[in-house]
PyMOL Python script that loads the backbone (N, CA, C, O; Angstrom):
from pymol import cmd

cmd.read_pdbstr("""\
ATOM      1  N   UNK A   1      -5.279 -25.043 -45.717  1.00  0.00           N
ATOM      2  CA  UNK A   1      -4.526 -23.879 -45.216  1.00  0.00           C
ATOM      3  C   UNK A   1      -5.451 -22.685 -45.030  1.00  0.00           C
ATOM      4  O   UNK A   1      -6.475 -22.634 -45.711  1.00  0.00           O
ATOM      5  N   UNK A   2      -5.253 -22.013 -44.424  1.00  0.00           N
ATOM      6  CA  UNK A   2      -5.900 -20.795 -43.890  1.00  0.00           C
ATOM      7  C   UNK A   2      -5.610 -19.934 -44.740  1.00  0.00           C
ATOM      8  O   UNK A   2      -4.543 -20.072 -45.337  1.00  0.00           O
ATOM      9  N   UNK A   3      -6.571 -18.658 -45.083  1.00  0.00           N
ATOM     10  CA  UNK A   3      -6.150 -18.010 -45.904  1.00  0.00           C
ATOM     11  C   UNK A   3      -5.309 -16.554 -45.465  1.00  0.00           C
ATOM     12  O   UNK A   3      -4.716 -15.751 -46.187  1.00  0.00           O
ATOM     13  N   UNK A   4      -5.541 -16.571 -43.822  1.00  0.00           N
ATOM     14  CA  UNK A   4      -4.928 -15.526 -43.028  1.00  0.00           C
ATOM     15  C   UNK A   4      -3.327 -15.756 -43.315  1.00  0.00           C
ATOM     16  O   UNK A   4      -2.865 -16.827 -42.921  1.00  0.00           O
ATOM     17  N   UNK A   5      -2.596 -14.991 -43.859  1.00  0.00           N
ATOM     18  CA  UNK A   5      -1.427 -15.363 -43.423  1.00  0.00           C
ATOM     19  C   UNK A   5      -0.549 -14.359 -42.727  1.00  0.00           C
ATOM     20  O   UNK A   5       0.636 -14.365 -42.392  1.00  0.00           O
ATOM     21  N   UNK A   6      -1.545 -13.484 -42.622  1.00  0.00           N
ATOM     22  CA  UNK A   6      -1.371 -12.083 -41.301  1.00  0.00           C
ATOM     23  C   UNK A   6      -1.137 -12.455 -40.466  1.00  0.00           C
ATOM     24  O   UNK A   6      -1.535 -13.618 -40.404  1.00  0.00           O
ATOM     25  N   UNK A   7      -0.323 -11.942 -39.052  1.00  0.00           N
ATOM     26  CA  UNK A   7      -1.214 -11.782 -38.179  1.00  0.00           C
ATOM     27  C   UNK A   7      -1.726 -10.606 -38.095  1.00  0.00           C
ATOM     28  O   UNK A   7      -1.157  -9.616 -38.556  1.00  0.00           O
ATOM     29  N   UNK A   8      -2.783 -10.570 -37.539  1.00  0.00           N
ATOM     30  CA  UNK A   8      -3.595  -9.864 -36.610  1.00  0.00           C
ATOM     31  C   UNK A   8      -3.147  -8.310 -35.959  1.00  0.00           C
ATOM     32  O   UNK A   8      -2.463  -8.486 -34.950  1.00  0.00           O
ATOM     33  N   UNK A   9      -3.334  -6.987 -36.242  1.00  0.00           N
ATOM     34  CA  UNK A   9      -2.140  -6.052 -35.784  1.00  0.00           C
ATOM     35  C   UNK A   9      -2.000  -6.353 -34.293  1.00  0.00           C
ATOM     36  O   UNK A   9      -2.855  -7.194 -34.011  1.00  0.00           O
ATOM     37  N   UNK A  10      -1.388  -6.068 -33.383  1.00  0.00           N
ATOM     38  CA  UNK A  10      -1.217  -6.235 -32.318  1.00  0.00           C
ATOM     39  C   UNK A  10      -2.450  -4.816 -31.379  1.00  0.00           C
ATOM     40  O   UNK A  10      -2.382  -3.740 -31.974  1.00  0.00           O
ATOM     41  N   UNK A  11      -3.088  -4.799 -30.558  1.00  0.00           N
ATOM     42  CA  UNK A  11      -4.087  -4.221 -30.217  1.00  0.00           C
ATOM     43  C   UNK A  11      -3.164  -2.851 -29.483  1.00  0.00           C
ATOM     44  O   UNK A  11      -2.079  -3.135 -28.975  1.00  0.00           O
ATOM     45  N   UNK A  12      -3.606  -1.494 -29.459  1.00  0.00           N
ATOM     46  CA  UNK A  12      -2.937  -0.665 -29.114  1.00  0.00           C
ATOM     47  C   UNK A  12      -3.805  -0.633 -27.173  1.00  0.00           C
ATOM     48  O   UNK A  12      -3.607   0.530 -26.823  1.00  0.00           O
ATOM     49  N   UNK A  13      -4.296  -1.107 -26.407  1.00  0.00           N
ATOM     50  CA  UNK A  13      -5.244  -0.968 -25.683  1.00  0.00           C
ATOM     51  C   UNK A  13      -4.037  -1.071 -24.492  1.00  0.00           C
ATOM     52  O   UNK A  13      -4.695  -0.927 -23.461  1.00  0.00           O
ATOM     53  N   UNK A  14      -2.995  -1.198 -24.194  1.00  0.00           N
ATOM     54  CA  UNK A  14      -1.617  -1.340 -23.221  1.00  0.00           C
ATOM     55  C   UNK A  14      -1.687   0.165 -22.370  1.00  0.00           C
ATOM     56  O   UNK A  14      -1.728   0.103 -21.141  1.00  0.00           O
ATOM     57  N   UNK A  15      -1.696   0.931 -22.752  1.00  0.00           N
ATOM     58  CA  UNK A  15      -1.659   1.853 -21.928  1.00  0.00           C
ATOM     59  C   UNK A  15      -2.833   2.453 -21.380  1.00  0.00           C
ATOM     60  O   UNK A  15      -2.707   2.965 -20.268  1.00  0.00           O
ATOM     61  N   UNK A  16      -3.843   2.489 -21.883  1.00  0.00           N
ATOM     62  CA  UNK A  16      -4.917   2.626 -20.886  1.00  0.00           C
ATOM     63  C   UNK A  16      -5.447   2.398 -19.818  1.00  0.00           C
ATOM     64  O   UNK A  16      -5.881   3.118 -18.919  1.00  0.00           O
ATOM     65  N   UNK A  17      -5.331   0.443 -20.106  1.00  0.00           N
ATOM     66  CA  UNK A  17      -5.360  -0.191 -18.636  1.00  0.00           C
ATOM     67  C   UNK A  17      -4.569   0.086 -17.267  1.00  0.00           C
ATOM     68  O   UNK A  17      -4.921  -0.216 -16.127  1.00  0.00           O
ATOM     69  N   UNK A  18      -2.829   1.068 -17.902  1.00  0.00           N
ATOM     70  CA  UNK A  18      -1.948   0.693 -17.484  1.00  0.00           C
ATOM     71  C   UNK A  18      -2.604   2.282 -16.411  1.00  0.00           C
ATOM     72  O   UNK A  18      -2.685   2.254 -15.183  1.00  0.00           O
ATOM     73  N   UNK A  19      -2.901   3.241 -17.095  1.00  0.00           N
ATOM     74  CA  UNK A  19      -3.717   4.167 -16.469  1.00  0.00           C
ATOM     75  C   UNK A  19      -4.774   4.254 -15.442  1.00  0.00           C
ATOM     76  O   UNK A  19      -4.890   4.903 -14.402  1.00  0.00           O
ATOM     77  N   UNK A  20      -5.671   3.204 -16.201  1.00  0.00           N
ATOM     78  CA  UNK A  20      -6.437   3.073 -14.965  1.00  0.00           C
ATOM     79  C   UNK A  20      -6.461   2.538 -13.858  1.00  0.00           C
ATOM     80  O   UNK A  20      -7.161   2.702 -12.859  1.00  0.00           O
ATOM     81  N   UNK A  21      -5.405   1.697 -14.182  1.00  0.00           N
ATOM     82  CA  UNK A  21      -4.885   0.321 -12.931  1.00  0.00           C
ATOM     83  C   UNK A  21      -4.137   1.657 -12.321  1.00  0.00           C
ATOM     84  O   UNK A  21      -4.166   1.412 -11.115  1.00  0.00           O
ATOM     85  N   UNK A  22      -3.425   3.047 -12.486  1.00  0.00           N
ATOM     86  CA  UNK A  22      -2.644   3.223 -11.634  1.00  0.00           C
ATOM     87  C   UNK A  22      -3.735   4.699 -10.651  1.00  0.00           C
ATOM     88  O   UNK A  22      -3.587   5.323  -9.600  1.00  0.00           O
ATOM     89  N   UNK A  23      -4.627   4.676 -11.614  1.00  0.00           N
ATOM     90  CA  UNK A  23      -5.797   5.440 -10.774  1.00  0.00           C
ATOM     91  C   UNK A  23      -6.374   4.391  -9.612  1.00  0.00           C
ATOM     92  O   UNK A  23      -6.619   4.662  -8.437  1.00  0.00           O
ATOM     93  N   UNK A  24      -6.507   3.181 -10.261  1.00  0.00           N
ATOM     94  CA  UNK A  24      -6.989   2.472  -8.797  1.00  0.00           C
ATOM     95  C   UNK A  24      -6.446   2.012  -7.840  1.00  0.00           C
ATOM     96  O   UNK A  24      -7.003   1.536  -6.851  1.00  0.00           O
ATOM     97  N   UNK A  25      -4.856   2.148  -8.117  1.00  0.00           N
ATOM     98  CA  UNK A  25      -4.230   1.670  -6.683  1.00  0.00           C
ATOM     99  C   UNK A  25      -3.733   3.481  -6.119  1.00  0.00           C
ATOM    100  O   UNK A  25      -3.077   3.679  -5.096  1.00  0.00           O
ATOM    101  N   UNK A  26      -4.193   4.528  -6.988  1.00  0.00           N
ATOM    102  CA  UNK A  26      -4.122   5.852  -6.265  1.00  0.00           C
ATOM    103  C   UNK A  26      -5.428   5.803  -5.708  1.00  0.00           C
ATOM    104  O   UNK A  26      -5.305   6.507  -4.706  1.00  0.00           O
ATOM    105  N   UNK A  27      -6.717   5.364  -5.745  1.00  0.00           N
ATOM    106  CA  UNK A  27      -7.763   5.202  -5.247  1.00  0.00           C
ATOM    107  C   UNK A  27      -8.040   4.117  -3.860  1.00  0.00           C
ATOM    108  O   UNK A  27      -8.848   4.223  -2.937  1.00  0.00           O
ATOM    109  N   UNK A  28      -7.128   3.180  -4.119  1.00  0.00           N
ATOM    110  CA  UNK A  28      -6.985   2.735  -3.478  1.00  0.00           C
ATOM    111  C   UNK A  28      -6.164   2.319  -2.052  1.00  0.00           C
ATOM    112  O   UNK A  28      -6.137   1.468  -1.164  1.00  0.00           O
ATOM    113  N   UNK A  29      -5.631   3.346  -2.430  1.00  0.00           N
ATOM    114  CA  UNK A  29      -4.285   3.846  -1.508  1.00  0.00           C
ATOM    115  C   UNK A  29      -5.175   5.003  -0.361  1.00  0.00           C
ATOM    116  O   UNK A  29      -5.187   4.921   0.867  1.00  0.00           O
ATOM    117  N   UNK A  30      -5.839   6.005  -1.187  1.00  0.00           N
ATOM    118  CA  UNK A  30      -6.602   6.680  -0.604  1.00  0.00           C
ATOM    119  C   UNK A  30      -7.787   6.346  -0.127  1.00  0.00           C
ATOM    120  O   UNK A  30      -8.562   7.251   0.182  1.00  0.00           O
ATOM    121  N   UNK A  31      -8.058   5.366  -0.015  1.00  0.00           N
ATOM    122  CA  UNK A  31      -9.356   4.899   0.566  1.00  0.00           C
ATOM    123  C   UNK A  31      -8.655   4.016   1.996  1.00  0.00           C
ATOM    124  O   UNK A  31      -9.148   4.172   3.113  1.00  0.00           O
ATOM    125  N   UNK A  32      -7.475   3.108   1.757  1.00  0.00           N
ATOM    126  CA  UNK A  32      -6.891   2.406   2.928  1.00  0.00           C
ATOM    127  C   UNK A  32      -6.261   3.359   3.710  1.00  0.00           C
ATOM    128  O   UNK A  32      -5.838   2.958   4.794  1.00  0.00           O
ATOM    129  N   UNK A  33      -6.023   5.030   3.300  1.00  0.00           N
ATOM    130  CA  UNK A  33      -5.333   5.677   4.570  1.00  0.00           C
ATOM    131  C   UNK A  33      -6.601   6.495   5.037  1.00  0.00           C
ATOM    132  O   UNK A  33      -6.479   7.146   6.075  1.00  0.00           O
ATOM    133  N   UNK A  34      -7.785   6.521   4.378  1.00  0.00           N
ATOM    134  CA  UNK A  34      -9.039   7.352   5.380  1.00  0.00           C
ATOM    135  C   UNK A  34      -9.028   6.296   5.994  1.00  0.00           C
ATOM    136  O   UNK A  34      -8.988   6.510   7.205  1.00  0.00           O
ATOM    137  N   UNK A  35      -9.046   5.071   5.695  1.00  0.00           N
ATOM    138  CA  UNK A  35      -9.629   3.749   6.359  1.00  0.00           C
ATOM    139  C   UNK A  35      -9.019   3.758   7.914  1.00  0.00           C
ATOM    140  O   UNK A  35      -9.605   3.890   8.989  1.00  0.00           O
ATOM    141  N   UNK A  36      -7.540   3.553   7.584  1.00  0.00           N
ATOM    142  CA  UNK A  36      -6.499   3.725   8.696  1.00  0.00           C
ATOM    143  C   UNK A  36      -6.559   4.524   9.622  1.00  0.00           C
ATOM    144  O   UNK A  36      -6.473   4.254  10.820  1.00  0.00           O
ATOM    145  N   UNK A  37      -6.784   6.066   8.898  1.00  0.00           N
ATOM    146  CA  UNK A  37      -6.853   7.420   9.591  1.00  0.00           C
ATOM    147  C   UNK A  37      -8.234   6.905  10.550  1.00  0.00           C
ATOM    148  O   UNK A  37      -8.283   7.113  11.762  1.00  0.00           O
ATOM    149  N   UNK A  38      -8.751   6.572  10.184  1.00  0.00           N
ATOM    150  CA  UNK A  38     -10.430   6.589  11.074  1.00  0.00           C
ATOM    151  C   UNK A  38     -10.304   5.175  12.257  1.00  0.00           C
ATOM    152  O   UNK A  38     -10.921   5.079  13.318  1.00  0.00           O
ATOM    153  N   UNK A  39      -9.265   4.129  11.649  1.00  0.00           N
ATOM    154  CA  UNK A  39      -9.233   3.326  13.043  1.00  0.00           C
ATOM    155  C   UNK A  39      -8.686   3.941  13.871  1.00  0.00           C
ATOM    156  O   UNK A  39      -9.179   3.974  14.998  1.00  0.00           O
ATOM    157  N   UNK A  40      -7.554   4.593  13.600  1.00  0.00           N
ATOM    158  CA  UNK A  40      -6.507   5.356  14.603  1.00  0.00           C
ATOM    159  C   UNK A  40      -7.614   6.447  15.312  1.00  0.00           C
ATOM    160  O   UNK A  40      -7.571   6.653  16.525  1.00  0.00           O
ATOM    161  N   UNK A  41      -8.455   7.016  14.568  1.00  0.00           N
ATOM    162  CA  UNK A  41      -9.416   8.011  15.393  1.00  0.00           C
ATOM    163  C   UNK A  41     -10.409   7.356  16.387  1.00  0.00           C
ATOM    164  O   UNK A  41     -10.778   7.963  17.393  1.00  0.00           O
ATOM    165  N   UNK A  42     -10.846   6.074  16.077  1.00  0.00           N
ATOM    166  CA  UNK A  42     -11.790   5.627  16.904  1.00  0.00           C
ATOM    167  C   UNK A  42     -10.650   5.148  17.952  1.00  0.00           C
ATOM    168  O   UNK A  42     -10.828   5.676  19.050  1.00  0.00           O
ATOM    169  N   UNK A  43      -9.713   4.431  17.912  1.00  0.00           N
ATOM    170  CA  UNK A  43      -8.878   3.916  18.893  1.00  0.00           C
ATOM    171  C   UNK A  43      -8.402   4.734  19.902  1.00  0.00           C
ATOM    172  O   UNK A  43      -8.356   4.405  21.087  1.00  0.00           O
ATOM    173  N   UNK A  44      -7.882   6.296  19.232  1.00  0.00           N
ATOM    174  CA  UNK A  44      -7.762   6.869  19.934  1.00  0.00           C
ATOM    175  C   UNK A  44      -8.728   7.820  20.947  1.00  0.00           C
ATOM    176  O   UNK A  44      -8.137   8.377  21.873  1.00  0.00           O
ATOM    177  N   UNK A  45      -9.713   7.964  20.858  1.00  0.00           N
ATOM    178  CA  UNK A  45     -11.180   8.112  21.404  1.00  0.00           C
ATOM    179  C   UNK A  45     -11.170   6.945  22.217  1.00  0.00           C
ATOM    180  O   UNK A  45     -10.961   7.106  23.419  1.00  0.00           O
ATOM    181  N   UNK A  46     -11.379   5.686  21.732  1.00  0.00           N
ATOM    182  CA  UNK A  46     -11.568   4.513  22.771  1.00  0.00           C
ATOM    183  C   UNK A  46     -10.649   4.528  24.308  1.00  0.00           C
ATOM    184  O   UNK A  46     -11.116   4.503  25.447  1.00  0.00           O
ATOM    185  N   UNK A  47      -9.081   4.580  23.849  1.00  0.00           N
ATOM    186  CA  UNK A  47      -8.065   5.171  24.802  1.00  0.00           C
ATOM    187  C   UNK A  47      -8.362   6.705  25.418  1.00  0.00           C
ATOM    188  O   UNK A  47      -8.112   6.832  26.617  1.00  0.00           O
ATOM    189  N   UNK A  48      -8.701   7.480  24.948  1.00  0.00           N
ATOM    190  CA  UNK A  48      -9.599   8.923  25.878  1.00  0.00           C
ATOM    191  C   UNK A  48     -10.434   8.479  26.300  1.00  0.00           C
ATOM    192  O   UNK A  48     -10.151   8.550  27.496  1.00  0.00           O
ATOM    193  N   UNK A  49     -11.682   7.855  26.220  1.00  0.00           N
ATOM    194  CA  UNK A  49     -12.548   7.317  26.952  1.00  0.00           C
ATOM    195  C   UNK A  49     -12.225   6.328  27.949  1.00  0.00           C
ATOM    196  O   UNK A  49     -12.541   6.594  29.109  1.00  0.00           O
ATOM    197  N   UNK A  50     -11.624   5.181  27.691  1.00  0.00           N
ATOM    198  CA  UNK A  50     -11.269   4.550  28.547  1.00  0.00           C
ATOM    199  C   UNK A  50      -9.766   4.940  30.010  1.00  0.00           C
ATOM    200  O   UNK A  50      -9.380   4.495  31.091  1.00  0.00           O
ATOM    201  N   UNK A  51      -9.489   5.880  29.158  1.00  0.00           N
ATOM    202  CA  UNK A  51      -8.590   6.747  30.412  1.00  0.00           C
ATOM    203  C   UNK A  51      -9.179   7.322  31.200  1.00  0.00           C
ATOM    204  O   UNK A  51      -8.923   7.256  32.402  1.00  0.00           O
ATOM    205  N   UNK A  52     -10.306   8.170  30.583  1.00  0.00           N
ATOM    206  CA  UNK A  52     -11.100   9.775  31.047  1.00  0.00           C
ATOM    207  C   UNK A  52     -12.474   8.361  32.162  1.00  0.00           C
ATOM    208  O   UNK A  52     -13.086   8.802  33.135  1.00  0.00           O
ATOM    209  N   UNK A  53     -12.596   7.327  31.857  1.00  0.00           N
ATOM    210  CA  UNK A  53     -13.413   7.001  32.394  1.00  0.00           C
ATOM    211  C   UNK A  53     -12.904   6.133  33.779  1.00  0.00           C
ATOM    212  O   UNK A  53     -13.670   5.950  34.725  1.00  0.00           O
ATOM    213  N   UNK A  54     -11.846   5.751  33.763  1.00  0.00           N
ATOM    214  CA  UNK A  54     -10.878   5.462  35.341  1.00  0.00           C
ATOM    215  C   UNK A  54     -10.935   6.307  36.210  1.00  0.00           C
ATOM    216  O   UNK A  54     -10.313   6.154  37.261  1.00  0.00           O
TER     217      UNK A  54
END
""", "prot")
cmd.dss("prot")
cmd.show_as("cartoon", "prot")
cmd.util.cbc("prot")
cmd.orient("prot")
């Protein structure tokens, strides 16, 4: 028999992750709408150019 007959406390580390995971999908949120913002800018340039050049 084991001499543990604890368990183990349960680890308090739950909310931190839960923090940083929500910094990285705020990071990540903000990185896919510059992302977005900048196709829509080149596209729309591409469509001015390709209008302005007809």
């Amino acid at each position: 028999m084991s001499h543990r007959t604890h368990r183990p406390a349960p680890k308090r580390r739950r909310a931190h992750p839960r923090r940083v995971q929500g910094l990285g999908q705020a990071a990540l949120y903000a990185a896919s709408a510059t992302l977005a913002g900048g196709l829509v800018r080149e596209l729309l340039h591409l469509v001015h150019m390709s209008v302005f050049s007809c």
